[in-house]
N, C-alpha and C positions, 0 to 999 in steps of 0.2 A: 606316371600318371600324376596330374596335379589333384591337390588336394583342396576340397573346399572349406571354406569356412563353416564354421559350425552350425549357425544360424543361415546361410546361403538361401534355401530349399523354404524355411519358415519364412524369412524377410520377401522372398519373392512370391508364396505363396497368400502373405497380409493382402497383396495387390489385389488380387480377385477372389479374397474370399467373402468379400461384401456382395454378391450378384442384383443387379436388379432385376424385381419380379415381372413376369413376361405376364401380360395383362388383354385381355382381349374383352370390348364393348359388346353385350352391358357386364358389366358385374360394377363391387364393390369390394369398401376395405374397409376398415374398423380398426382406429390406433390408439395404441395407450401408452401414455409416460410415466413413468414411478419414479418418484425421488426421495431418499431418506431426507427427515428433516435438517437434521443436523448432522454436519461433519460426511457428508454422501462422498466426499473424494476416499479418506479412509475406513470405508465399509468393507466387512468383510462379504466379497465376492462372490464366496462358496455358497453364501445362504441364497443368493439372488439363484445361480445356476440348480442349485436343491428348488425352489421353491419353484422353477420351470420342471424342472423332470417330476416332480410332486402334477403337475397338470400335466403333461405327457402321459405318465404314467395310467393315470385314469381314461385314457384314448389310447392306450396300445400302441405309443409313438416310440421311437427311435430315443436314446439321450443323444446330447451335444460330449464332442469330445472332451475329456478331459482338458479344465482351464480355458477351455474356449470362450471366446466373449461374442460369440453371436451363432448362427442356428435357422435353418430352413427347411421344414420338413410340413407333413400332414399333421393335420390335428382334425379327424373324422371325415370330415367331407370339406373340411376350411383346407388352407395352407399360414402356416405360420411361421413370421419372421419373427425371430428376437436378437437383438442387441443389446449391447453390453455396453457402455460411454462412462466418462470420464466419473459423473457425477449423477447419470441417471439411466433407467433400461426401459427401451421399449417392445411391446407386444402390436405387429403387425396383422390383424385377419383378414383373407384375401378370400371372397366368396364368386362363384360365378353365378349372373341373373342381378336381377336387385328387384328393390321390394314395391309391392303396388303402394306403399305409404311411402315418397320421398321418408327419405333419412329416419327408416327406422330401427331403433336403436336395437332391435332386437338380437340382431347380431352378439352384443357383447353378453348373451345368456349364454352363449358356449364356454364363457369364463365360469366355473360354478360360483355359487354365490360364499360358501364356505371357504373356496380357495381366494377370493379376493379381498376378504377381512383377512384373512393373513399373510396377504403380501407386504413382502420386507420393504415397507416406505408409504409413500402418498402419493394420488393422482397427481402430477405437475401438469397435464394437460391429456385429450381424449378428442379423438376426432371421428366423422364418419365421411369417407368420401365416395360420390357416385358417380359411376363411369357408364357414360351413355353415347349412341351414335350422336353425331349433328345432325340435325335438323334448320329446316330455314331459321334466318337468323332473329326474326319475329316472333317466331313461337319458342324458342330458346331465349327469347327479352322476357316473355309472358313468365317459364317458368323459374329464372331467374326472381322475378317478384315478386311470385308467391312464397319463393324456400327462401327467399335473403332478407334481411333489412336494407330498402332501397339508398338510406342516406350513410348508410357506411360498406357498402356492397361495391368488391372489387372486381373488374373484370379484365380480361385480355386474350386474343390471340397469344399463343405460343410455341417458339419453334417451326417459326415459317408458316405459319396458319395450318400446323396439323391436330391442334386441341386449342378449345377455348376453357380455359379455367374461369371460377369464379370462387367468390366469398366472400363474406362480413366480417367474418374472424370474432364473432357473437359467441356466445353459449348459448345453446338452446333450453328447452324446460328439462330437457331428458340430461343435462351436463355436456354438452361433446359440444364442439365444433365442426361446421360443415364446409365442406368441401365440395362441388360439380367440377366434373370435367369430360366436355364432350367431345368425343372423340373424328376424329375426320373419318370415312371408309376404307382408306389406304393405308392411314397411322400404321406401323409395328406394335408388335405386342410388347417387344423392349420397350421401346418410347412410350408407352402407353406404362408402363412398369415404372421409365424413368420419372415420369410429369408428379406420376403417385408420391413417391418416395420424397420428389422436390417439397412436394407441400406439407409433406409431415413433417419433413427436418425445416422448413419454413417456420410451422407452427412452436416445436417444438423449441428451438432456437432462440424463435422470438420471444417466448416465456423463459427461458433460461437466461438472456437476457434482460427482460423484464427483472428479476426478481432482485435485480440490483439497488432500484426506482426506492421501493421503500427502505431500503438502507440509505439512501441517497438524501431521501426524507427528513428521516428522521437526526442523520449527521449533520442535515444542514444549519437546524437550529443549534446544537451543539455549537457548530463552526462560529456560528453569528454571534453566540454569547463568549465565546474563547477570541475572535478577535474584537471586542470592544473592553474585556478585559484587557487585552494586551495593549491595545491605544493606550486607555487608560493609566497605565501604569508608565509606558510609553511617555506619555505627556509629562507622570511627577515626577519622576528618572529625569525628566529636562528642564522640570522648575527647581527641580533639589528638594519636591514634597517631604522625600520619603527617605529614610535612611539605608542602606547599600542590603544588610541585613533582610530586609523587609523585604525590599527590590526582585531580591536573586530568592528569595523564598515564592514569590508569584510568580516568578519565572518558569521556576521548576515545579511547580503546579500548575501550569498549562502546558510547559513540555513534555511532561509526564502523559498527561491526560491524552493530547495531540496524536504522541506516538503511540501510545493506544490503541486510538481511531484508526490511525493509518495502518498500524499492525494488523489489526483485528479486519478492517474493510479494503486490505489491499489484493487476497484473493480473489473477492468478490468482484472489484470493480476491473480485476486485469480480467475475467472470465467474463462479463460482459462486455468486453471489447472485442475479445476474441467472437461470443456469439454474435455479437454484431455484423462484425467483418462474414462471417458464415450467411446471416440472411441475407444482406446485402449482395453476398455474391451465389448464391442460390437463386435469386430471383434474376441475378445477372443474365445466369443460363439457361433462362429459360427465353429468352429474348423476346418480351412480352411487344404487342403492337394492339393499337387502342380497338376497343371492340363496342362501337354503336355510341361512342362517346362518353363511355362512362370509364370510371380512373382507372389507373391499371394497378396492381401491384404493389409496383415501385414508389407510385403515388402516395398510395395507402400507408404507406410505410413513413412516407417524408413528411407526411403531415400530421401521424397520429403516433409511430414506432419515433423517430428521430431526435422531436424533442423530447421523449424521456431520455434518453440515451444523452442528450446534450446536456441533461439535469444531472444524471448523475457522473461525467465529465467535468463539470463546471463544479460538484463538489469536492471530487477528488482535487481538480487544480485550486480550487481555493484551501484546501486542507495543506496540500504543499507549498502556496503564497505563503500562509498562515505560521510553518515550519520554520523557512526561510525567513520570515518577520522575526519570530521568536529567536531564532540564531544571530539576525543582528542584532537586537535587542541585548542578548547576550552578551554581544561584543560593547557594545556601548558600556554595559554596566562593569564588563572589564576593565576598558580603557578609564572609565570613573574611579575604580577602584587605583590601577595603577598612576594615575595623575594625585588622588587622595595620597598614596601612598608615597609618590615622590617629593608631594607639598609638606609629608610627615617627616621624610628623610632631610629634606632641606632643613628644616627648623631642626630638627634634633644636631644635624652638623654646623649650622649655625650656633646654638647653647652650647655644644663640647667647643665648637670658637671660642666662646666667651669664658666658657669652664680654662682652656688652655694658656689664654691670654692671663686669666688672674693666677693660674699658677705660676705662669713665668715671673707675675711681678711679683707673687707671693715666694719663688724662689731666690730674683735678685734681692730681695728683703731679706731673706733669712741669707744667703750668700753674706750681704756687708756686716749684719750682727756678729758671723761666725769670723769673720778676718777680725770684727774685733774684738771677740771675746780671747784667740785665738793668738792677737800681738798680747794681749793683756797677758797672761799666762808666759806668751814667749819672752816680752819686755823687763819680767820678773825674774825670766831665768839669764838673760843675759846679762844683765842691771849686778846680779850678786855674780857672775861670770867678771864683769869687767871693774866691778869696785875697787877691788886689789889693786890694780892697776890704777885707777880716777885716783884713791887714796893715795899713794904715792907723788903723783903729780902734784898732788893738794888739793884735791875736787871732792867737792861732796858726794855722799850718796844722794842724793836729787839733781844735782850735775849732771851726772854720770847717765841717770837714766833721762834726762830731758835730751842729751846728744844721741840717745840710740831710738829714742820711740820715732822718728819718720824711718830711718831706716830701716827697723823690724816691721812697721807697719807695711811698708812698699815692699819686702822681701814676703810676708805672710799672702797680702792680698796677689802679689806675683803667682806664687806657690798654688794658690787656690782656684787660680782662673787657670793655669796651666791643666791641672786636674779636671776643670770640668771640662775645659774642650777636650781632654782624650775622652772621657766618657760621653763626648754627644757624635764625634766620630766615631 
């Protein structure tokens, strides 16, 4: 028998255990997204999945397995999705019927009001979406403009004309955002589950996204003030303002500062790329087609979603340009320093030139004094060496020594230049 892997059975099981809710016109949904303020990637888990079985619990619900990150069960006469994401958890309600008030928010009183002051985080976003047959496409324009705002109101065909969506992507007085989507007579109740599911991770996405924008903001003035420093200094680094000391001390006081920023905002700004790419291709499949001529979607996206997204892009790469400036910069004030340093070494080996040259002549200086202090001394001992002899002949002692002083001299100064060439070999 082969053996499986350990995780086999759990990795294949991940694939469907997300289901999408089977939905049948009219009814309604009711979504909420909760995100810890700070640091939500390393949140402990345990308390999100306590603080669901904490609301189960009071409806006589089922809990979620242990460690699980998501959950589909009843909660009284609703049905409830919840999931578990990287950085934030949402609370699905799926009601059947909808209300005589368009989008009334009543719905989210099944959350009690005690239990949602103490949910582990903060609203990130809350939506109400209604699910209704089609009707002609005129009186569906009608109540399009009374639930939307007409100058930011998105619509579309979807999925081969089997639901029309629509939205402003607004908050309303009540906090939520709204959602319609009318359904064809034929639609499936999956499909009708899928289109739901699309616009809440639409919505949510786009805010999870979003929240990149005001970082983005507020780093850019940052950015603007660190590279006009760095020109600046840039420029006295190339007049020779500033002395090398000074240079590499601003240097390392915007590098510092830079890595930082990029430290500190490189989560952020990889996790809005990533939500990005998720709206972008959640609206993909839904394969929107224009509906009575008003924008679709995709639209709504490229003209109002896009450019934030390109703002905070375009800080990131300037914060990296910025990086990269400062590292040549670096380098410059290197090669300053090591051209300094070579201009140092030149002159100091030029003065030992000069220090070596006045030794040598400082030494053949003292070299000829010592040849002659050296025959003087010798002249003296040969002089009373050879007198005996001078006398005899008949020579004076001043004779004697007037015949021997060149050639004790030439024998001494012989003697001394021998010596010092073995000592320079």
């Amino acid at each position: 028998m082969l053996r499986d892997h350990p995780r086999r059975y759990e990795l294949a099981n991940e694939l469907h255990a997300r289901p999408f809710p089977a939905l049948t016109a009219p009814c309604r949904a009711a979504f909420l997204a909760v995100k810890r303020e700070e640091d939500a990637v390393n949140r402990d888990r345990n308390e999100d999945r306590a603080h669901l079985e904490a609301l189960l619990d009071r409806f006589g619900g089922d809990h979620p397995a242990p460690g699980a990150t998501h959950f589909f069960g009843q909660l009284g006469k609703h049905r409830l999705k919840w999931e578990s994401h990287t950085e934030f958890v949402t609370y699905t309600l799926f009601s059947e019927g909808v209300a005589d008030r368009p989008f009334d928010g009543s719905v989210f009183d099944v959350f009690p009001a005690d239990w949602l002051e103490k949910i582990p985080g903060v609203r990130l976003t809350s939506a109400l979406i209604r699910v209704e047959a089609q009707t002609p496409p005129d009186l569906m324009a009608r109540k399009l403009s009374d639930w939307f705002v007409p100058e930011s109101l998105a619509t579309s065909h979807v999925l081969d004309g089997s639901a029309v969506v629509a939205s402003d992507f607004r908050i309303d007085p009540a906090g939520h955002v709204r959602f319609a989507v009318f359904a064809a007579n034929d639609m499936g109740a999956r499909r009708a589950g899928r289109i739901v599911q699309r616009l809440c991770e639409i919505e949510t996405y786009k805010t999870m996204a979003m929240l990149a924008l005001p970082r983005a903001r507020s780093l850019s003035a940052d950015v603007g003030r660190m590279d006009q420093e760095l020109s600046d200094l840039v420029g006295r680094l190339r007049e020779g303002e500033t002395g090398t000391d000074e240079t590499l001390e601003g240097l390392l006081t915007i590098g510092s500062e830079l890595e930082t920023m990029l430290a500190r905002s490189a989560f952020r700004f990889g996790a809005q790329e990533a939500y990005e790419r998720l709206v972008n291709q959640r609206i993909a499949v839904l394969r929107e087609e224009r509906f009575g001529g008003r924008q679709t979607f995709a639209e709504f996206m490229m003209r109002r979603f896009d450019p934030a997204m390109r703002t905070c892009r375009s800080v990131q790469a300037r914060m990296e340009a910025l990086a990269e400036r400062a590292k040549r910069a670096g380098d410059l004030l290197s090669t300053r320093v090591n051209v300094d340093r070579a201009n140092q070494n030149a002159a100091l080996l030029k003065s030992m030139d000069g220090r070596a040259e006045a030794q040598l002549r400082l030494q053949k200086t003292v070299e000829g004094l010592s040849v002659v202090a050296i025959s003087y001394y010798a002249l003296g001992l040969v002089s009373a060496l050879l007198y005996p002899l001078g006398a005899q002949a008949g020579m004076t002692k001043e004779m004697v020594s007037a015949l021997v002083v060149l050639p004790v001299v030439a024998l001494v100064w012989f003697v001394v230049r021998r010596i010092r060439q073995h000592v320079e070999k």
